[in-house]
C-alpha positions in Angstrom: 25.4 7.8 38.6 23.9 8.1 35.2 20.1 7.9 35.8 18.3 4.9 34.0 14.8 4.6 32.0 11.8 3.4 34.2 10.9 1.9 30.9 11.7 1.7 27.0 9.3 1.6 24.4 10.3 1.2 20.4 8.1 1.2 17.5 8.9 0.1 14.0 12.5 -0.5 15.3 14.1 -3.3 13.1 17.0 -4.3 15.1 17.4 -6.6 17.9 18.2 -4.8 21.0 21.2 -6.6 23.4 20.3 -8.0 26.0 22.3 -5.3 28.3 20.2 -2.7 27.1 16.7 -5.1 27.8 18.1 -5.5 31.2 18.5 -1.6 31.6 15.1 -0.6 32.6 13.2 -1.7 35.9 9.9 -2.0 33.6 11.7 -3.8 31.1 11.3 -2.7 27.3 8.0 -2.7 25.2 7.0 -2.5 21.6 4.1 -1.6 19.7 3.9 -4.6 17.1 1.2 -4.1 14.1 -0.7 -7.3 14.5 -2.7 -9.0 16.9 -0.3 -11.5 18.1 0.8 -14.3 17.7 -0.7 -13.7 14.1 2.0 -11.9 12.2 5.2 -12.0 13.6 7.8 -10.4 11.8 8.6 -7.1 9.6 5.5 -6.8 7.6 2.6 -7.6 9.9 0.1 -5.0 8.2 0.7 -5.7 4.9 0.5 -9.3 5.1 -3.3 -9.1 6.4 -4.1 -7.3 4.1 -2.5 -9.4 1.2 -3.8 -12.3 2.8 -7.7 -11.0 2.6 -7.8 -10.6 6.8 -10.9 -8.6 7.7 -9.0 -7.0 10.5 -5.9 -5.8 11.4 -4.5 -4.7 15.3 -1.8 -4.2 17.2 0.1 -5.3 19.9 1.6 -3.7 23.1 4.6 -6.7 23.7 7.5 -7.6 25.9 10.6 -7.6 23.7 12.4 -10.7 24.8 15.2 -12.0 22.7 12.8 -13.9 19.5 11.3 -12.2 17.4 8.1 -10.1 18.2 7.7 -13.8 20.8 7.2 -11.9 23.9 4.3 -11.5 25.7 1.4 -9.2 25.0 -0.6 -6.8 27.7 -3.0 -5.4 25.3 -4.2 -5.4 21.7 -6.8 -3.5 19.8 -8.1 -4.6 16.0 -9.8 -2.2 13.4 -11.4 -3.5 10.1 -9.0 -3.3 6.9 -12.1 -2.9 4.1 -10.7 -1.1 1.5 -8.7 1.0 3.1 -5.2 1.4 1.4 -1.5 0.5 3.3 -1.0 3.6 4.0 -4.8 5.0 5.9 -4.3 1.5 7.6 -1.0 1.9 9.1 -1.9 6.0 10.3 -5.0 4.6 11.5 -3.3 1.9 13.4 -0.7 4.4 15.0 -3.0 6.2 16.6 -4.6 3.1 18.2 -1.1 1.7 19.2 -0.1 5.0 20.8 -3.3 4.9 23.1 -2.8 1.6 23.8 1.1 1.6 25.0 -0.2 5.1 27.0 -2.8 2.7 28.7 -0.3 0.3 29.2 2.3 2.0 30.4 -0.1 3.2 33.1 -0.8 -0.3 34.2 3.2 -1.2 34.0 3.5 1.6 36.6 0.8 1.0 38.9 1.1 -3.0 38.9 -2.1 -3.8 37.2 -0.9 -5.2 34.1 -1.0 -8.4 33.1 0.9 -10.4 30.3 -0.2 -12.9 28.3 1.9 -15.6 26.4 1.3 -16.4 23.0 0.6 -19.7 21.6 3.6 -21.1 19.2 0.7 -23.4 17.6 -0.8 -20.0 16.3 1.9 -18.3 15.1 1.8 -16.8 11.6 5.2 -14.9 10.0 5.2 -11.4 8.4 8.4 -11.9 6.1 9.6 -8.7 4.6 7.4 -7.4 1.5 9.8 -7.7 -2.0 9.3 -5.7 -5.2 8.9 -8.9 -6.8 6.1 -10.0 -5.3 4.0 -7.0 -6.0 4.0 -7.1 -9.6 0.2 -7.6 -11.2 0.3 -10.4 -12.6 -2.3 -10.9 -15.7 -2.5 -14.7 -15.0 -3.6 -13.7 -11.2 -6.9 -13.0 -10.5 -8.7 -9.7 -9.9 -8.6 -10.3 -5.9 -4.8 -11.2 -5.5 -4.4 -8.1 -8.2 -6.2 -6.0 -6.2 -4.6 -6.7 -2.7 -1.3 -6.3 -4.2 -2.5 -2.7 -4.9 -4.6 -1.8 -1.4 -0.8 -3.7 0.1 1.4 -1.2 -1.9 3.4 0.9 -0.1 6.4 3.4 -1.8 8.9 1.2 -0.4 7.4 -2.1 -2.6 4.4 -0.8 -5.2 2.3 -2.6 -7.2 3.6 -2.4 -10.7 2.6 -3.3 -14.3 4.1 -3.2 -17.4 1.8 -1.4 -19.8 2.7 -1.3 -23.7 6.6 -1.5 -22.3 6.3 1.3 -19.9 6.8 0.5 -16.1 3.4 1.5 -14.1 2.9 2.0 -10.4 -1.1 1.4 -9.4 -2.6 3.6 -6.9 -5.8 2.2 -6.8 -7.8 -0.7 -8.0 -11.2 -2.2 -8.2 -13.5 -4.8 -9.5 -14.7 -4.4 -12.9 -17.3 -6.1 -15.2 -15.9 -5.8 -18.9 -15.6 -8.7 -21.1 -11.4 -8.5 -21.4 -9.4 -11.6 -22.7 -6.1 -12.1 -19.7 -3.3 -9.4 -20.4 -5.5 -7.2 -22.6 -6.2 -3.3 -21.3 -8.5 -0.9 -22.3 -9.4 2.8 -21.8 -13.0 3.6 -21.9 -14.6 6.6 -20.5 -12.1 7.5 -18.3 -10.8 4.1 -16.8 -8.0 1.9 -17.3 -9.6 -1.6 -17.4 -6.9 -4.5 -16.9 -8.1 -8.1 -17.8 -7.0 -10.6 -15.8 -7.5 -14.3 -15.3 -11.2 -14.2 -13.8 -12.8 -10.6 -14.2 -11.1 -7.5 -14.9 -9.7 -5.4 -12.2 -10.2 -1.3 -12.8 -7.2 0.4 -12.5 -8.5 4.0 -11.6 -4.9 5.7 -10.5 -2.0 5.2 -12.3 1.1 6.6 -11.9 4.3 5.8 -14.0 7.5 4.4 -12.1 10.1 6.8 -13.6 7.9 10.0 -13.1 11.0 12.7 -12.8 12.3 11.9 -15.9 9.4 11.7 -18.1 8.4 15.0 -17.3 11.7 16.6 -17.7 11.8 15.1 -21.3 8.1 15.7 -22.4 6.6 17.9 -20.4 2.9 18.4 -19.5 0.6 17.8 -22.7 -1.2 20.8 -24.8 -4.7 19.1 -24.0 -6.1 21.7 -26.1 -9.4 24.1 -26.2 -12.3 22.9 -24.0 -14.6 22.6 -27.1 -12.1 20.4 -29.0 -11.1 17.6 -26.2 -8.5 15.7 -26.7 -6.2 17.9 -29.6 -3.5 19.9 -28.6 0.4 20.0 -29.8 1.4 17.3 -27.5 3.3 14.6 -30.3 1.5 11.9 -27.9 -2.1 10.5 -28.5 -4.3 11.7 -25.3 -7.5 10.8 -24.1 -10.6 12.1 -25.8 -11.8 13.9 -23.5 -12.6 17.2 -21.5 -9.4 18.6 -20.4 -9.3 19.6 -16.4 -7.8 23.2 -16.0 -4.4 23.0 -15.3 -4.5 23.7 -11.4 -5.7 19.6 -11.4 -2.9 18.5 -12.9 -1.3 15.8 -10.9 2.6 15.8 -10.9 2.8 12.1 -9.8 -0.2 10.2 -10.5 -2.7 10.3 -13.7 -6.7 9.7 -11.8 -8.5 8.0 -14.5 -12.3 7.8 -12.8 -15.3 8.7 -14.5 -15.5 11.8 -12.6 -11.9 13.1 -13.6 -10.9 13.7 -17.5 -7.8 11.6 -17.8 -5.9 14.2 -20.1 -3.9 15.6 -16.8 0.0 14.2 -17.4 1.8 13.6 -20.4 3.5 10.8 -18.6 -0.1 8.6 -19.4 -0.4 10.1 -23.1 1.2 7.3 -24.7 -1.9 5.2 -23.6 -4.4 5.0 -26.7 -8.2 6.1 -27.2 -11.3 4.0 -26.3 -10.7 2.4 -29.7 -7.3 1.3 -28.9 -6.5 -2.1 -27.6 -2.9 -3.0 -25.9 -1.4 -5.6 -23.5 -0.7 -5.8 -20.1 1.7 -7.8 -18.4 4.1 -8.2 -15.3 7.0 -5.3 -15.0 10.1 -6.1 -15.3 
């Protein structure tokens, strides 16, 4: 006799199991959903809070019945989302789910759990993120700008379009500069966005076509220490202090105060703190 699972446990699985294999395992079959349920149903619970300005997200230790993350729940845990990007949220959030399916499993096999069913009137829906809707978006303001970019994962990025050249954001913030909606500066070492309200700091920039970029230009000459900002790169750079070379960043251009911005050539096409150019959704 082939010997059967006590219990089954998924995570992140996006297909619907048959109702043959639910019927498998004595203890039925679990999953660790990221949301507190019935908040967030469906295949992008962690991204939506954040995009929807939650102050916490959690997760879920659920029957998997045959609707959609519908079954009930034996335990959930939250933790605050702040600022903390898609990415530290969701690693964060694994390591509570897999103590909580541990603790759960535990009560499964001693008989001490105890499911609750979730309320249909509370139900929210997690649709799947699309590229579309994490473009920045100039006639937005800074907050839904900036959620877009804490939300932005590799799969869907928050993307600009910056003097015609596609941009993914890395990071955002709040900033105070008086800048029209679509206009962009670069002023001591940040890239300042306006958008409809206040402008939102872009301080991490990457561009979308990275590989490419580098192949055909290369990393720029930033030039002597005591002359910042000249060097044989055909592209205008930042003025300022170059970083030695062992900061370069292949990927990504950091453009904080801290961090001279003259670190990829793929962010050289940007102009000086004179320079003024538009902003607008990518394409």
């Amino acid at each position: 006799m082939t010997p059967r699972p006590d219990v089954i446990c998924v995570v992140a699985f996006g297909c619907i199991l048959p109702d043959e294999l639910l019927a498998i395992a004595p203890l039925g079959c679990v999953n660790v959903h990221g949301s507190t349920l019935p908040r967030w149903r469906g295949a992008a619970p962690i991204q939506r809070a954040i995009l929807a300005g939650d102050e916490r997200a959690g997760i879920s230790i659920m029957r998997i019945v045959r609707g959609i993350d519908a079954g009930a729940y034996c335990r959930q845990a939250e933790v605050e989302i702040g600022d903390k990007g898609c990415a530290e949220l969701m690693s964060e959030l694994a390591e509570v789910g897999s103590r909580e399916l541990a603790a759960a499993l535990a009560q499964m096999a001693d008989g001490s759990v105890a499911w609750v069913e979730q309320d249909p009137a509370l139900v929210t829906h997690a649709t799947k993120i699309t590229k579309a809707e994490m473009r920045l978006d100039p006639s937005d303001t800074v907050r839904a700008n900036a959620r877009r970019v804490q939300a932005s994962t590799d799969a869907a990025p928050a993307r600009l379009e910056l003097s015609g050249k596609g941009l993914r954001a890395l990071m955002a913030r709040r900033a105070d500069d008086p800048l029209e909606e679509g206009d962009v500066t670069v002023d001591h070492g940040r890239v300042v966005l306006g958008v409809q309200t206040v402008p939102s700091s872009c301080y991490r920039l990457s561009p979308m076509a990275s590989g490419g970029w580098r192949r055909a230009h290369g990393p720029p000459d930033c030039g002597d220490a005591s002359s910042p900002g000249r060097g044989s790169s055909p592209w205008p750079i930042l003025p300022q202090r170059a970083p030695p070379r062992s900061n370069w960043r292949p990927n990504a251009v950091a453009v904080t105060p801290a961090l001279a911005t003259c670190c990829e050539a793929r962010l050289a096409w940007i102009p000086s703190t004179s320079g003024t150019v538009r902003w607008s959704l990518a394409s």
